[in-house]
N, C-alpha and C positions, 0 to 999 in steps of 0.2 A: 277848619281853622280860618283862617286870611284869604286862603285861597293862591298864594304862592308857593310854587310847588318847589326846593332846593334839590338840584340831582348831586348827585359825588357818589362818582361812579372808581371802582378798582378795577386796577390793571392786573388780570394772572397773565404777564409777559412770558411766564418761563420760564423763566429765568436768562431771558434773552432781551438787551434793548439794543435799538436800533432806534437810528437816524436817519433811515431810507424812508423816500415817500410811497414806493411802494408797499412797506411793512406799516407803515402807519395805515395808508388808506385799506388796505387788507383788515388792521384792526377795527378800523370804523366799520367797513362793511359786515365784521362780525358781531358789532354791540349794534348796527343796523337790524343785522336777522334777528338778534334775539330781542329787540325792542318791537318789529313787527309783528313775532310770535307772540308775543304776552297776550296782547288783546290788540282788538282791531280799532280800538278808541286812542291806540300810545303814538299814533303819527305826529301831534302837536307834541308831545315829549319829544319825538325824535326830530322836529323841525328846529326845535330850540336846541339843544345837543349839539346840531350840526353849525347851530348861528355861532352858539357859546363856540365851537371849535374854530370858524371861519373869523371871529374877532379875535380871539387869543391864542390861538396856535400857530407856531412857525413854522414857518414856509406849508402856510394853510391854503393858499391858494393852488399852490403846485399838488398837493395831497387832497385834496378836492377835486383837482381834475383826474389824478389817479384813482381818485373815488367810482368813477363811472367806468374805468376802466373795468375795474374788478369787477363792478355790477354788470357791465357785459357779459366779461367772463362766465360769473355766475350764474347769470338768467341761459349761457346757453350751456353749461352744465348740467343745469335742472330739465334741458329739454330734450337733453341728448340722455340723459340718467346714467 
């Protein structure tokens, strides 16, 4: 088509929401893995995701830095197994 790609993306919360930044950046980190899994081509999908989140999400700053938390977390989960 055009060549602009629209994302709208769905929440399965759980049936649980929360206003913690670390429940949100947890969620990021998980629409993270599964945007890296898809294909190894989806990094500009996920760089825009993260823009689109860091211009319109509150208290987007604070949850972006909790972002890298979790990605610590993670990366030493995956090495400890």
């Amino acid at each position: 088509q055009d060549g602009n790609l629209d994302l709208i993306l769905i929440d399965f919360g759980l049936s649980q929401f929360s206003q913690k930044p670390e429940d949100k950046a947890v969620d990021l980190y998980v629409l993270e893995r599964a945007i890296k899994s898809a294909h190894i081509g989806m990094e500009l999908l996920l760089n825009k995701a993260l823009q689109a989140y860091k211009e319109g999400g509150k208290d987007a700053e604070n949850v972006l830095l909790r972002l890298e938390e979790v990605r610590l977390r993670g990366r030493k989960r995956d090495m400890l197994g």
